[in-house]
Structures are given as C-alpha cells and as structure tokens.
C-alpha positions as CSV (number, residue, x, y, z in Angstrom):
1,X,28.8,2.2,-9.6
2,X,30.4,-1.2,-9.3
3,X,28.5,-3.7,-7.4
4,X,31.7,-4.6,-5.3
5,X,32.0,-1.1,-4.7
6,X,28.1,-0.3,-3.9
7,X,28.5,-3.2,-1.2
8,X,31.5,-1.9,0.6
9,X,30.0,1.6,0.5
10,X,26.7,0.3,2.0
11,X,28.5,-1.5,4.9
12,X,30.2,1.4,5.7
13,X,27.1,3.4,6.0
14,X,24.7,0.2,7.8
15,X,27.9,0.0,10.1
16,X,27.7,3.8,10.7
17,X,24.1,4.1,11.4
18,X,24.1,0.9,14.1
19,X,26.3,3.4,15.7
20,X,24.4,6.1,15.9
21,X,21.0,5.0,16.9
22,X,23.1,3.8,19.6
23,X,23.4,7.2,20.6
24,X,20.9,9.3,20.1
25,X,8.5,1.0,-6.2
26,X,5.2,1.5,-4.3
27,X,4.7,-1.2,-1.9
28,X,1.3,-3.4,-3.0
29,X,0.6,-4.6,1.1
30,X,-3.1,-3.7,1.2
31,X,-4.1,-6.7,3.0
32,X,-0.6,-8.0,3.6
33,X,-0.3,-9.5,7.2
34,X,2.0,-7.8,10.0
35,X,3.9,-10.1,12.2
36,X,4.6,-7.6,15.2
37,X,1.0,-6.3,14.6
38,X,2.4,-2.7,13.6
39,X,1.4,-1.7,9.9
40,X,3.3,1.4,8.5
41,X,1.9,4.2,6.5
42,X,4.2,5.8,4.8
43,X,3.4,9.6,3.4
44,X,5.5,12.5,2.4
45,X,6.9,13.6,-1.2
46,X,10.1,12.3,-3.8
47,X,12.7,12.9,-1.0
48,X,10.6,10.4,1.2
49,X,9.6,8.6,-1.7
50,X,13.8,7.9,-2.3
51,X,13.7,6.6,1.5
52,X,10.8,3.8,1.2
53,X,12.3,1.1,-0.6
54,X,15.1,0.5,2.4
55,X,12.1,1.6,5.0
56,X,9.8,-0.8,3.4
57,X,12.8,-3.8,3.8
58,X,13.6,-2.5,7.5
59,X,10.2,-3.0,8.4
60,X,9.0,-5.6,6.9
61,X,12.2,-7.7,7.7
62,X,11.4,-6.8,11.3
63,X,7.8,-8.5,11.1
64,X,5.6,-5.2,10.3
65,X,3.9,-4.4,7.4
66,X,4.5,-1.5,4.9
67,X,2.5,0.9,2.3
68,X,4.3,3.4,0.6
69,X,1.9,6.5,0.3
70,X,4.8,9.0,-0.7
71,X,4.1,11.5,-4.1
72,X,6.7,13.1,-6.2
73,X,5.8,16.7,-6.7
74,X,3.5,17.1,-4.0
75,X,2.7,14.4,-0.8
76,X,1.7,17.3,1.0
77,X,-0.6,18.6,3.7
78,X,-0.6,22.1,4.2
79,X,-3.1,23.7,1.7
80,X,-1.3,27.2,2.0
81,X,-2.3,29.8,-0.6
82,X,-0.6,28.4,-3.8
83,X,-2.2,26.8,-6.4
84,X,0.4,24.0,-6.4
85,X,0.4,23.3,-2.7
86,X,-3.5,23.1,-2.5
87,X,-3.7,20.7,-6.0
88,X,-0.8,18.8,-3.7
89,X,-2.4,18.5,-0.3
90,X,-6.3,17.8,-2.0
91,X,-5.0,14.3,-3.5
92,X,-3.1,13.5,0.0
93,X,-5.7,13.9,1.9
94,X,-7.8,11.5,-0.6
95,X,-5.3,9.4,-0.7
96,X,-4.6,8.9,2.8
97,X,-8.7,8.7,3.5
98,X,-8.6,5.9,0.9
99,X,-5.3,3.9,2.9
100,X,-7.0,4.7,6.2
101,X,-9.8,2.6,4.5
102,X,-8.0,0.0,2.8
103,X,-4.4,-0.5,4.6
104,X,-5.4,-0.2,8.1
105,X,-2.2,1.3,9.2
106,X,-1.3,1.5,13.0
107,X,1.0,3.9,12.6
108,X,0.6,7.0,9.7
109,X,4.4,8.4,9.4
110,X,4.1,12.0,7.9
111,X,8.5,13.5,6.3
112,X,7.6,16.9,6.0
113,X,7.4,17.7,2.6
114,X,9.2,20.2,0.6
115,X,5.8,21.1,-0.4
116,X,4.6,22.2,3.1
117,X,4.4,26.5,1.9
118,X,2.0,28.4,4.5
119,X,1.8,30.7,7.0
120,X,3.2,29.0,10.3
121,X,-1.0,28.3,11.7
122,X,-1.6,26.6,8.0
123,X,1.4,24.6,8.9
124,X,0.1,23.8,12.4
125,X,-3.5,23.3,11.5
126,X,-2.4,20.7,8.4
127,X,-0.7,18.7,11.0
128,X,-3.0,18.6,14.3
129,X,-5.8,17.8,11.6
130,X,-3.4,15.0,10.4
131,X,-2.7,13.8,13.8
132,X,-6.6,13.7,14.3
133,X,-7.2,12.0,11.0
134,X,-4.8,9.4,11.9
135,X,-6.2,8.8,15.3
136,X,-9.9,8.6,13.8
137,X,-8.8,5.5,11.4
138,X,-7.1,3.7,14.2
139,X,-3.9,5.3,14.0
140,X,-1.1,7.0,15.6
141,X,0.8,9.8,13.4
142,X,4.3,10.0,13.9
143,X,5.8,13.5,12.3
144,X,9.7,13.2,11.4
145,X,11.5,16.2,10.3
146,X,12.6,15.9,6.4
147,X,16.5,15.9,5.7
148,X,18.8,18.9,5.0
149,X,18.1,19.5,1.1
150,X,19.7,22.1,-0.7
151,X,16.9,25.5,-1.4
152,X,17.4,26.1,-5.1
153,X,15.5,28.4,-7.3
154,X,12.1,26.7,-7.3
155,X,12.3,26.1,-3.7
156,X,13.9,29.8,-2.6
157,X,10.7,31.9,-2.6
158,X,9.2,29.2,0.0
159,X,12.3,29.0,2.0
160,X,10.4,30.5,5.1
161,X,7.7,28.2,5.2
162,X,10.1,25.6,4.9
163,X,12.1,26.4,7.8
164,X,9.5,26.4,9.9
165,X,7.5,23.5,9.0
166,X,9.6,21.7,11.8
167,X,8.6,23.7,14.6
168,X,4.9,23.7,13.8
169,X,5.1,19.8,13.6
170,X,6.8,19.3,16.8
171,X,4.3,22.2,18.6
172,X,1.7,19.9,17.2
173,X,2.9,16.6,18.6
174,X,1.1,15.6,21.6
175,X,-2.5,16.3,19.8
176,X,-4.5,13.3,19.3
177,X,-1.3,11.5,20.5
178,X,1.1,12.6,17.6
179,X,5.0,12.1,18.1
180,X,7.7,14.2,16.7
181,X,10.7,12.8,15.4
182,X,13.9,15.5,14.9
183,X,16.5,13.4,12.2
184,X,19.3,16.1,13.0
185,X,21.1,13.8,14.6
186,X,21.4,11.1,11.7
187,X,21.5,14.0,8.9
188,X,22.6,17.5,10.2
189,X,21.6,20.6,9.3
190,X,23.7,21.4,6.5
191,X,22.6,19.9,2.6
192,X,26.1,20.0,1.5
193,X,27.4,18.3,4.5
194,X,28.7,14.2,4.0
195,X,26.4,13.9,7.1
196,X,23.8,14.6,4.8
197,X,24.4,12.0,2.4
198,X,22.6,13.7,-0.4
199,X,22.1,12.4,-4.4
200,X,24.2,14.8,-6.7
201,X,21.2,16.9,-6.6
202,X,21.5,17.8,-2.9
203,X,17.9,16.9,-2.4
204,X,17.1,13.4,-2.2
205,X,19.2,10.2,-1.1
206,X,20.6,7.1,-3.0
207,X,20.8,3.6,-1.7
208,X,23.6,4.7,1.3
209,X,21.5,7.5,2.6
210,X,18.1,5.3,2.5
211,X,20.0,2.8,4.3
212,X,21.2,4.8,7.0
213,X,17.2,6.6,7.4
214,X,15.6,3.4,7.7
215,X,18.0,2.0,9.9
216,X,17.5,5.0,12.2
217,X,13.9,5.4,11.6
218,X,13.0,1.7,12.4
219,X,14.9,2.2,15.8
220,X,12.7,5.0,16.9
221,X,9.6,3.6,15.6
222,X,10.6,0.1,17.6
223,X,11.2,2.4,20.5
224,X,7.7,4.1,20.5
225,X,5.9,1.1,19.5
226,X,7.5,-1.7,21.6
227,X,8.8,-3.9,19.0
228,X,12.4,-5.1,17.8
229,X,13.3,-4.1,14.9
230,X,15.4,-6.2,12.3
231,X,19.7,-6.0,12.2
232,X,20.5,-3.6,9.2
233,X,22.3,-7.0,8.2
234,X,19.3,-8.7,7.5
235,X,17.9,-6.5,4.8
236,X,20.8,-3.8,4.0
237,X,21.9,-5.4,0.6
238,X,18.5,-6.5,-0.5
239,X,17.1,-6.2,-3.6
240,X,15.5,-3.1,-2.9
241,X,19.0,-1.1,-3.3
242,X,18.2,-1.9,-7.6
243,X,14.7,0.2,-7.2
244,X,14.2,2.4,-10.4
245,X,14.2,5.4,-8.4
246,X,18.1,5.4,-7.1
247,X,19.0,5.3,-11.4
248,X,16.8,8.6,-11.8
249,X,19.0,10.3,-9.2
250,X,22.0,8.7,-11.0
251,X,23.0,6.7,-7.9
252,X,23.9,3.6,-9.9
C-alpha cells in the first residue's frame, strides 16, 4: 500500500474512532517509568498480539507504561480438556507470574483468546482465578471481549466455547475487582462486516483496525483509571504502523 494512501486511510479511521468513544514487536518496558503512574499488561493471543503496537503508542504517548505479554498460537487461560489449550494456558500463566514479578503492572488487560475451548465453568474459573492473580500482584484485571473473527475450519469444532467465553468473562467481572469491557460497539458482531475492519484473513487487524482499538481502548481504560489519555493525533502515524506483524497479514 502506498504511504500517501496508508496515511489518508489511517485518518479516516483515527477520525472515525474519536467519534465513537464519544459515544459509547514485544514491548522491552520491564523497568520502564510510567508518567500517569498506570503500567499496562498486555495478554491475550496473535489477534491481540496485531493490536499492541498502536496500544503500546496510545499508552505510552499518554504517559503510562506498556508490556506486551500477547502469544501467537495460544495466550490463553482456560486449560479446558485439549491438549493444545492446556500446553497454551500452562506458559500464560508462567508468563504472567513472571511479569507480575518483573513488570509490576497496575492494570493486567486479558482479549479473550481464540484459544479459550472449555466448558462454560472452565471458562469462568480461568477468569475469576485471573482476576485474583492479578489482584494478588498489585493489580487490577480488566477483561475486553475479542473482535468479531471469522470461525474457519480449525476454529469450527470450538465455536461454542467461543461464543461463550464473553459471557463467562463479564459474569466474572466484579471478583477481586475485575472489569469487563464489551468492544461491540467499536467492532460489531459480524467478521465480515467493514465495522470489523479485519486483515484479509478475517481474523486479525492491520494498522487501521489497531488504530481504531487502541484509540477506543485507551478511552475506557482512562475512564476506569482516572487518567487522560493521548489525542489519536499524537501517536496515530507513528512508527509503530511499520511493525513486522501488519506485512505477515499482508497489510502493507
């Protein structure tokens, strides 16, 4: 895509988003500083993984500080019954043990995953013993529900569990002080919808769509934790929109 192009694209979808709140590469900051005080853990799988370079420039252009803690392939924390959702959820909870440690994070922020297969109590369990975890390391978790993606073969026999993943996060906000975040109203319901803004693979989001998230996401999270967050002019067209992972999905 041509830069010129990219640029009027983005502005159309900063411009969008500004609207809307209105209504409704790994980061490396182990020790790094947070202006506002509020330091962001970041968890969740490839589609949120797709969303942290423009979260990780939102936030830290509004003075907080930023670890990316997302995993392609896995990221999450329902165990369920399948070998590939227990292999997933034993490294994140390692990992986030390990961040709870190292990062300090004020504020753990769990995308459901497209990994989160279980029965509808695993699914509830996973997250009130998140919630918990995060509250023992001097946290808060905040839950936000994962954008429309389209359910293709790998992901049809676990379409259940996926569907109701949201519900059994937002039953289980309000434990150990756990918020629930529904992005319906920045992405829909519907995959194939422009609303969406989905890569050509109807999962995960290029630089427009990551834009548009971490404008919306920073708004809420300024909301629940009483700080301002930056104008989407102030880190839109940064040099995060060139990460690796928007030329995987063939965003240009």
């Amino acid at each position: 895509m041509h830069t010129t192009k990219f640029s009027a694209l983005l502005a159309v979808a900063v411009a969008g988003v500004v609207t809307l709140s209105g209504c409704g590469d790994t980061s490396t900051a182990h020790t790094e500083p947070a202006a506002n005080g509020v330091r962001v853990l970041w968890m969740g799988d490839s589609i949120a993984g797709a969303q942290a370079p423009a979260l990780e420039a939102a936030l830290k252009a509004g003075g907080a500080a930023f670890k990316d803690m997302s995993s392609a392939g896995g990221g999450n924390v329902v165990t369920g019954d399948h070998e590939v959702t227990a292999m997933g959820a034993k490294d994140t909870w390692k990992a986030l043990k390990d961040n709870l440690a190292s990062f300090k994070p004020t504020v753990v922020a769990y995308q459901i995953t497209s990994y989160d297969w279980g029965t509808e109590q695993q699914q509830l369990s996973a997250y009130r013993k998140l919630a918990k975890t995060a509250q023992d390391g001097g946290a808060r978790l905040v839950l936000v529900s994962a954008p429309p993606f389209k359910i293709d073969e790998f992901f049809k026999p676990h379409e259940s569990a996926i569907r109701s993943a949201p519900a059994m996060a937002a039953k289980a906000a309000g434990a150990a002080g756990a918020r629930y975040l529904d992005a319906a109203p920045l992405w829909g319901r519907d995959h194939a919808d422009a609303k969406a803004q989905r890569a050509k693979d109807g999962i995960h989001s290029c630089q427009q769509g990551s834009a548009a998230f971490a404008a919306w996401f920073a708004k809420r999270l300024g909301e629940l934790g009483g700080f301002t967050p930056a104008a989407p002019g102030a880190w839109a067209k940064g040099p995060w929109t060139g990460d690796e992972r928007f030329a995987k999905l063939g965003c240009g």
